[in-house]
NUTITI-111458 format. One record per residue (C-alpha): x, y, z; residue in three letters. Coordinates in steps of 0.05 Angstrom, whole numbers, padded with zeros to 5 digits, always signed. Example, Ala and Ser with C-alpha at 12.3 -4.5 7.8 and 13.67 -1.06 7.14 Angstrom:
REM NUTITI-111458
+00246-00090+00156ALA/+00273-00021+00143SER/
This chain:
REM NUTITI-111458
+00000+00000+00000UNK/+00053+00049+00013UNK/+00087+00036-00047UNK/+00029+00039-00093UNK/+00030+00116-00060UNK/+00090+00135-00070UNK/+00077+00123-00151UNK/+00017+00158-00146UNK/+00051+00219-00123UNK/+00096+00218-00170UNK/+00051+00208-00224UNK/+00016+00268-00199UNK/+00070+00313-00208UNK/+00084+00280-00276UNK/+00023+00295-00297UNK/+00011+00366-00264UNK/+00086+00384-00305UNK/+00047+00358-00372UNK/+00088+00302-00383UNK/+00066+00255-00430UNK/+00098+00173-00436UNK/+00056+00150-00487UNK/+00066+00198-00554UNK/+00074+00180-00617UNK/+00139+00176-00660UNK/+00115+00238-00711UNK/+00092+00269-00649UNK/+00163+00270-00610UNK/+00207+00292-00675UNK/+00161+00357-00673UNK/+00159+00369-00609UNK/+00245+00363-00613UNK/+00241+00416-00673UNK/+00209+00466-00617UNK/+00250+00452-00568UNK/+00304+00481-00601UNK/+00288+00542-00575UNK/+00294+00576-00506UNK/+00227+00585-00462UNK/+00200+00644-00471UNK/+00213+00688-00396UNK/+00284+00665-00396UNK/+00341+00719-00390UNK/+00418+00708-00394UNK/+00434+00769-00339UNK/+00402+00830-00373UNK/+00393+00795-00440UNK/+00317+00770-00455UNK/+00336+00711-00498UNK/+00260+00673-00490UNK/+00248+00642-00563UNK/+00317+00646-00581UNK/+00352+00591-00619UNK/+00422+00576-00594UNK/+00459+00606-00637UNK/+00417+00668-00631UNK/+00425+00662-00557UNK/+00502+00669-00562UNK/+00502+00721-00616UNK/+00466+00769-00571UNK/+00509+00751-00513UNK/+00573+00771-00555UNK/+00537+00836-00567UNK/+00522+00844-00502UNK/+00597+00834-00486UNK/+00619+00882-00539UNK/+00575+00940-00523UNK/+00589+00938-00448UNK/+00654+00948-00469UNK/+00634+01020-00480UNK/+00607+01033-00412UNK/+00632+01091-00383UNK/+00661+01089-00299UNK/+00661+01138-00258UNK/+00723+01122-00213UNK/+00710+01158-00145UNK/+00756+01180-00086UNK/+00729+01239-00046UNK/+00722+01295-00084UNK/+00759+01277-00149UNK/+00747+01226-00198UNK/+00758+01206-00261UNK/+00718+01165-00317UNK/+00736+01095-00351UNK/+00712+01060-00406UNK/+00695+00984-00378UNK/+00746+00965-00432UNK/+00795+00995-00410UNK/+00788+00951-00348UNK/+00802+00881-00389UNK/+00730+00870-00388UNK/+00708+00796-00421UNK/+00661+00736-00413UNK/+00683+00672-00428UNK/+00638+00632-00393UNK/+00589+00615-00457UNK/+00551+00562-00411UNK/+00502+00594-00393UNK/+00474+00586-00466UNK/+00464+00516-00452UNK/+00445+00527-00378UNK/+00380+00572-00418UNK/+00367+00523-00467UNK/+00359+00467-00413UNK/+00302+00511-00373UNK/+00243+00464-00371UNK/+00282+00411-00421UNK/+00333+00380-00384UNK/+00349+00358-00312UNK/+00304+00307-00270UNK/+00223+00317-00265UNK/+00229+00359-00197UNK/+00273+00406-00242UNK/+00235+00415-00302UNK/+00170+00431-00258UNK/+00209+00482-00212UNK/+00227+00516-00277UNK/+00148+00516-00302UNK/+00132+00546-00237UNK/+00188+00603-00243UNK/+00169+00629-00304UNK/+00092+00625-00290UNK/+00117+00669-00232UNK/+00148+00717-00273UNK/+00223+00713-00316UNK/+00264+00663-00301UNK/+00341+00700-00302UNK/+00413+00656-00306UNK/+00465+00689-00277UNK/+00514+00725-00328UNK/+00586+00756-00293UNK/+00637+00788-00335UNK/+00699+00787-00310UNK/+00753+00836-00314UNK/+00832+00836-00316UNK/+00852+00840-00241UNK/+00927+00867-00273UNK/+00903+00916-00317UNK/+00856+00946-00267UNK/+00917+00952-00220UNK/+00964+00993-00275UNK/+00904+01029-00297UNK/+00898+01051-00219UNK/+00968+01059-00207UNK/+00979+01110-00278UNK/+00911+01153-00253UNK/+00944+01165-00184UNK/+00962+01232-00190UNK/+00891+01250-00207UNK/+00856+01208-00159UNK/+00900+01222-00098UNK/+00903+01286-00066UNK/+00969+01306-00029UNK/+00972+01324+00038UNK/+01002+01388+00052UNK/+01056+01377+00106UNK/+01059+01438+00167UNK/+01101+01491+00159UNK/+01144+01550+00180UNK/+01144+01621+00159UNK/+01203+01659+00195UNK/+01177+01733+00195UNK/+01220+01787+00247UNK/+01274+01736+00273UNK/+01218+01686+00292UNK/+01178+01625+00272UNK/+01108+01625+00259UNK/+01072+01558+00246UNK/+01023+01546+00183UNK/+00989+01490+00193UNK/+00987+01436+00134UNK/+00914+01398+00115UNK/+00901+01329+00096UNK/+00907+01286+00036UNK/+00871+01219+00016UNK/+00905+01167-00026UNK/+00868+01112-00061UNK/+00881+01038-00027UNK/+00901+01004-00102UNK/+00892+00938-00069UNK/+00823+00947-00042UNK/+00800+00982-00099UNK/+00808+00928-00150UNK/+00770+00887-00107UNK/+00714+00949-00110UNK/+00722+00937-00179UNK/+00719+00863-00191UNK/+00657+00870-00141UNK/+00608+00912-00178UNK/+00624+00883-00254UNK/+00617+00814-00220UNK/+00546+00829-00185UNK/+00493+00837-00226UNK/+00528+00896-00265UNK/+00473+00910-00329UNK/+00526+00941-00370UNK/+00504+01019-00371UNK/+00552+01073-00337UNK/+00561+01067-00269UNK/+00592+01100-00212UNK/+00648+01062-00164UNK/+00670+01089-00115UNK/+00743+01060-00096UNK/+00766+01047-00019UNK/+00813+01114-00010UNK/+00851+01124+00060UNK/+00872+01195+00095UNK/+00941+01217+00093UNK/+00962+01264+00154UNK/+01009+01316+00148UNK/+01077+01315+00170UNK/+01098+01366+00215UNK/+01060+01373+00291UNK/+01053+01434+00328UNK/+01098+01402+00381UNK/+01146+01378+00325UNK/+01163+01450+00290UNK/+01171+01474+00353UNK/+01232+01448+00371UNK/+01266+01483+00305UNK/+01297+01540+00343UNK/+01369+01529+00335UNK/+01422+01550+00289UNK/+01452+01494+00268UNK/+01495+01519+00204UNK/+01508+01583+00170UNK/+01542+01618+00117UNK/+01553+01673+00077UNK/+01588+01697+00005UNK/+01597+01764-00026UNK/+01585+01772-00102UNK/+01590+01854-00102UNK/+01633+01855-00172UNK/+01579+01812-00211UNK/+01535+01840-00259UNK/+01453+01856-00255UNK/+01436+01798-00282UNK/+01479+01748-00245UNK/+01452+01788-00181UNK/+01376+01776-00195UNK/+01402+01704-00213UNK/+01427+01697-00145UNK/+01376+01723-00111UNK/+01324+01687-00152UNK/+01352+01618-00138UNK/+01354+01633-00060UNK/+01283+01659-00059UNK/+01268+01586-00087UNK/+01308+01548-00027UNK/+01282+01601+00031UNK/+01232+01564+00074UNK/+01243+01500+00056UNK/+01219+01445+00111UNK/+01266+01386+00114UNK/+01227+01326+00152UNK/+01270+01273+00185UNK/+01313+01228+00121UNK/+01288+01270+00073UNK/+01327+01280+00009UNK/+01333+01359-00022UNK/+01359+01368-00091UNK/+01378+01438-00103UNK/+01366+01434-00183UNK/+01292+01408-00168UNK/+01282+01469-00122UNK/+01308+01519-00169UNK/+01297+01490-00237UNK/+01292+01498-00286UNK/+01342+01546-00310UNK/+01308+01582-00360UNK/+01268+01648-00380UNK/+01206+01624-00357UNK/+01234+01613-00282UNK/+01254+01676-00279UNK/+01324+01665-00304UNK/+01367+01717-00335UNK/+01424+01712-00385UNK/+01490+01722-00345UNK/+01568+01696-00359UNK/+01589+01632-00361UNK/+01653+01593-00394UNK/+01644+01545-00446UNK/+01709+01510-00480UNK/+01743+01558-00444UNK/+01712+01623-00470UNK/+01657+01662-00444UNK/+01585+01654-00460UNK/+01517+01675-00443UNK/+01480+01622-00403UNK/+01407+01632-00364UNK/+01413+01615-00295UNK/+01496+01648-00291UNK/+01511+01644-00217UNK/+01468+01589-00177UNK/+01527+01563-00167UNK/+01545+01612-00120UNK/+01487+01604-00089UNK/+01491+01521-00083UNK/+01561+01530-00056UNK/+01542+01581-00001UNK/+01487+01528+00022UNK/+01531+01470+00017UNK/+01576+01511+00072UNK/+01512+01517+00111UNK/+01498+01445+00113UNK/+01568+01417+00128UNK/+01567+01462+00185UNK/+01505+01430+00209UNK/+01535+01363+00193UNK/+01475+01346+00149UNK/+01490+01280+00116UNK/+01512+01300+00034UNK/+01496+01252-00015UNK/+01521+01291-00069UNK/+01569+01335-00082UNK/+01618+01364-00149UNK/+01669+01409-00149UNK/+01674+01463-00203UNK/+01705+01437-00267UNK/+01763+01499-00251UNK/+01784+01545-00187UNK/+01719+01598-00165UNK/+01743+01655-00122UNK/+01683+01658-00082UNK/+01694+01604-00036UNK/+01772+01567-00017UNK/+01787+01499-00058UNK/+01750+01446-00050UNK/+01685+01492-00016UNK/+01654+01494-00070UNK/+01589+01451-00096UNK/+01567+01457-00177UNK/+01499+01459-00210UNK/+01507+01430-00283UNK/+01441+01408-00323UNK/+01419+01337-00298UNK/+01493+01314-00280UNK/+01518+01360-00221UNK/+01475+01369-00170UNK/+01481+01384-00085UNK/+01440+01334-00046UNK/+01445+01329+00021UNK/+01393+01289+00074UNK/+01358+01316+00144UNK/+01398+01263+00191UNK/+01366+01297+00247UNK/+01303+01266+00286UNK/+01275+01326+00284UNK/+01258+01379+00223UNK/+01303+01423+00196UNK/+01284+01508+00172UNK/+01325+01531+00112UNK/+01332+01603+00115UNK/+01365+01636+00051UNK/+01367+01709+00026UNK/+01411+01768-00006UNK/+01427+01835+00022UNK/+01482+01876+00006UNK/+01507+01840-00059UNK/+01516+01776-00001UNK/+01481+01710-00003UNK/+01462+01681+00070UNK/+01437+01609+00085UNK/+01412+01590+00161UNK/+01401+01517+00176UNK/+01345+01514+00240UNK/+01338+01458+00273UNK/+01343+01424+00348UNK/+01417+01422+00368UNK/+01433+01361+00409UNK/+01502+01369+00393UNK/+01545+01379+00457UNK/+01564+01456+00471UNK/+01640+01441+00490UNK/+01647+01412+00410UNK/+01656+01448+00357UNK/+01674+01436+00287UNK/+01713+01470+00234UNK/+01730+01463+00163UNK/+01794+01478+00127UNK/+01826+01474+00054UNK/+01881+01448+00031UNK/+01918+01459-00037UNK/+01955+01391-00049UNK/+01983+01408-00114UNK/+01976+01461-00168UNK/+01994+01461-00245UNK/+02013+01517-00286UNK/+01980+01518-00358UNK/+02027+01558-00383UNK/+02008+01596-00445UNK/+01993+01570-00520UNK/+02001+01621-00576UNK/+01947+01616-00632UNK/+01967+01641-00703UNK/+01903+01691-00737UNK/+01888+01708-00794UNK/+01901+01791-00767UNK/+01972+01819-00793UNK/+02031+01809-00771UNK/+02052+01845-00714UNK/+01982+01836-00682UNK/+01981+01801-00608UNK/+01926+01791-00563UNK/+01906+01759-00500UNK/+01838+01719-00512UNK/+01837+01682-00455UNK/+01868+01684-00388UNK/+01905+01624-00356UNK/+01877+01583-00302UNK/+01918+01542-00257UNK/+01896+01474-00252UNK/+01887+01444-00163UNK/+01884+01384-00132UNK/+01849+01406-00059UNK/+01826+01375-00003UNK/+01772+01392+00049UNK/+01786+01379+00123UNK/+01730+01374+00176UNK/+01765+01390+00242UNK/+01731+01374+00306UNK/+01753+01402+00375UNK/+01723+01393+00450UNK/+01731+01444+00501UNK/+01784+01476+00456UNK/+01828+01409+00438UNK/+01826+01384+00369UNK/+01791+01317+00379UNK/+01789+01292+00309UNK/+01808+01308+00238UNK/+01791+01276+00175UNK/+01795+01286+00100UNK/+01722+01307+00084UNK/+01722+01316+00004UNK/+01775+01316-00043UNK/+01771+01367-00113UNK/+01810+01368-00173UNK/+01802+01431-00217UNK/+01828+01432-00290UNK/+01888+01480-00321UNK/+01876+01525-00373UNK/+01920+01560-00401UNK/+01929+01634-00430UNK/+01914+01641-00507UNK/+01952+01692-00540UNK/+01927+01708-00612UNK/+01982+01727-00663UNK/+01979+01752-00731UNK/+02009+01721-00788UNK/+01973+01759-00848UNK/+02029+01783-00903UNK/+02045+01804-00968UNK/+02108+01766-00968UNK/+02087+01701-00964UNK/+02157+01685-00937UNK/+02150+01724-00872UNK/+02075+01698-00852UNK/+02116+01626-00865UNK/+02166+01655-00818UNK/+02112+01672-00768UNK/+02085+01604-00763UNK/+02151+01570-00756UNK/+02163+01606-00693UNK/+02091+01603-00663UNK/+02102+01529-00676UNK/+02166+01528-00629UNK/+02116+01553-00570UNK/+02170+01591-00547UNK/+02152+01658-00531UNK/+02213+01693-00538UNK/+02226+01669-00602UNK/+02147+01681-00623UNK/+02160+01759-00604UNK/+02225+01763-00631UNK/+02203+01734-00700UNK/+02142+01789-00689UNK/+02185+01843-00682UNK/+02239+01821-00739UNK/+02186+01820-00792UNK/+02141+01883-00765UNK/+02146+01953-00797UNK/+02144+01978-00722UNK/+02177+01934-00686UNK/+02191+01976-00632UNK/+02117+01988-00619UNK/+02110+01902-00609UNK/+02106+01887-00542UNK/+02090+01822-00495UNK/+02019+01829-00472UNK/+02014+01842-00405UNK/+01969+01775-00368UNK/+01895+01812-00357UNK/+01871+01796-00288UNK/+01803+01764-00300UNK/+01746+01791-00253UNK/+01720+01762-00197UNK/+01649+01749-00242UNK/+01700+01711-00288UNK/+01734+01669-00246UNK/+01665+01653-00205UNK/+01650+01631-00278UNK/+01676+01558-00293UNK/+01667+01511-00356UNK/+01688+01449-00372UNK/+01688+01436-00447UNK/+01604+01448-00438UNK/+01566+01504-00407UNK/+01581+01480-00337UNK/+01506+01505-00329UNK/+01527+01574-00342UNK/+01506+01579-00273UNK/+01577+01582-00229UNK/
């Protein structure tokens, strides 16, 4: 008896899910040529595909794909954002089941099956689930490249130094997008339920404090380094140079290991910095560079900073002697490939103070000293070796009995730096802190060797080949009409602008 119910159940739900055993041959074969379509209330995600065939089925799923593609994100952090195209994500769908999965509603699958699909589309549309998926590496570069428009810096506290003291300005916060997390923001809305129309995401972003507490800046009342240089004999434009490059390094903030480049503070050296056209030497001979004198003004800070014992990371001498600063003082700016660098080694921050007055550039390096009171510390030069260039005579095509000085001579140093400590008066320590080695130029005299007598301009070169100089003048003064008027050219001092001026076989910036 129970058995015989059990069938009867079943039968019930047979027949209540119009199943049929006994049909006809004919009948099945047409029946199998309609059910090659999908029910009708049947939906692949957003895609009504009831009555489709399919082939149909999968053709409007590739469209689907395709024109999703276009969808347009709007990326969110805060108050910025930026907008996407979903392809641009490595959107795709590969997962082409889901065709069969929709032609198997009501067809396929045991009797409880097929009658649980009946009931859900009597109910309303029956939906399969339809994810695209998107490129979890592509979404991370596409992130990482739209930083900088995403993100929004924190502005780290500050100092202004205004009458001898320091007033705080305090800095604001910054957000900065959480890559990581975001993706996953990502992955999670194309992956649930997304119906391929612009959207808005909005990505995981985190705050960024600024660096630099009330009770931190503080502490930056000491004078820790400072030095001074004096370029009275230069001209206007090298002044405003000067004074334009210090404006640039004046208030700078140095946090605890932080690096400062002085070309990224005051570059770039051109017009539209405010950069003038002042002397510089290139090959040896004087030329008009933008930016002529920063060097003066990189050298006076690095003087600054060794006093404060910051820790240098970078460091070049001039390519020949400046008269600004002893041997081996000296730091150059050249284009990308001579730079000063130094680091804040301090635990606490550090207040660069820089300005002109009187034709003199001043740098002050603030801080908190901890260093002991009894120790001081000193820095000297040392000339190791010098080399005279000597002077090379140039034959031109001016007469004969012309001689000029084109350039003057520079003597060529190997110098040393010493950093000299002392306690309570006693030198404690000292140690070879840089070494420098400045190239030899030598004096270019011009001489004529233009003649009508082919013989005596022959004559002329013969003895400015020798390189001797007394035989040079005395073939000058054999084979000139007024001889007595030929005389040695006396060595031109150059000026202090020219010898604060140094090249080396480029336009050493222009910028000494």
């Amino acid at each position: 008896m129970k058995k015989s119910g059990k069938i009867g159940v079943l039968l019930g739900v047979m027949l209540a899910a119009g199943i049929i055993f006994a049909i006809p041959a004919g009948t099945r074969i047409a029946q199998a040529a309609q059910e090659e379509t999908i029910a009708e209330g049947v939906y692949i995600g957003s895609i009504d595909v009831g009555g489709m065939t399919e082939e149909e089925a999968k053709a409007a799923v590739e469209a689907y794909v395709e024109n999703a593609g276009d969808a347009v994100f709007t990326l969110s952090a805060g108050e910025r954002s930026i907008e996407v195209k979903a392809e641009e994500l490595g959107t795709s769908f590969t997962d082409m089941s889901v065709i069969q999965k929709a032609m198997d509603v009501c067809k396929s699958g045991n009797l409880i099956k097929r009658y649980k699909d009946k009931k859900d589309l009597e109910n309303g549309n029956l939906v399969i689930g339809m994810a695209l998926d998107v490129d979890t590496d592509t979404v991370t570069a596409l992130l990482e490249e739209k930083a900088g428009e995403l993100n929004q810096e924190a502005v780290d506290s500050t100092l202004v130094r205004e009458n001898g003291a320091f007033r705080i300005v305090e800095g604001s916060q910054g957000i900065e997008v959480n890559v990581e997390k975001s993706v996953a923001d990502i992955e999670t809305y194309i992956n649930s339920g997304w119906d391929g129309e612009n959207g808005t995401i909005e990505l995981t972003a985190e705050v960024v404090e600024p660096r630099g507490t009330k009770e931190e800046l503080s502490k930056i009342q000491d004078l820790l380094g400072s030095y001074n240089t004096n370029y009275s004999s230069s001209t206007q434009n090298r002044c405003d140079n000067i004074s334009n490059a210090t404006s640039k390094i004046n208030g700078t903030v140095l946090y605890p290991g932080e690096e400062f480049s002085v070309y990224e503070a005051i570059g770039p050296l051109d017009a539209s910095n405010g950069y003038e056209l002042a002397g510089a030497y290139e090959n040896g001979q004087t030329v008009q560079s933008y930016g002529g004198g920063v060097c003066q003004v990189s050298t006076t800070l690095y003087n600054a900073v060794i006093l404060a014992e910051l820790e240098v990371t970078e460091r070049s001498n001039h390519s020949m002697i400046v008269t600004y600063v002893k041997p081996s003082m000296d730091a150059a700016i050249a284009g990308d490939y001579k730079d000063l660098k130094f680091v804040n080694n301090q635990d606490t921050p550090i207040f660069i103070e820089g300005y002109t007055q009187g034709k003199n550039v001043y740098f002050n390096i603030f801080g908190e000293e901890t260093r002991p009171a009894n120790r001081k510390i000193s820095f000297e030069s040392e000339v190791v070796s010098q080399t005279d260039p000597g002077v090379q005579f140039v034959g031109t095509a001016d007469a004969v009995g012309y001689i000029g000085v084109s350039q003057d001579k520079h003597t060529g140093y190997v110098a040393q730096l010493w950093k000299v400590v002392t306690v309570d008066g006693v030198e404690e320590s000292r140690e070879v802190f840089n070494k420098s080695t400045y190239k030899a130029s030598p004096k270019i005299v011009k001489v004529g060797t233009a003649s009508a007598d082919p013989n005596v301009s022959a004559a002329i070169g013969a003895a400015i080949a020798t390189g001797d100089e007394a035989t040079i003048y005395g073939a000058v003064a054999q084979y000139t009409a007024a001889a007595s008027t030929v005389q040695q050219p006396e060595e031109a001092a150059p000026s202090a602008e020219e010898q604060a001026i140094i090249g080396d076989g480029q336009v050493d910036t222009g910028q000494q």
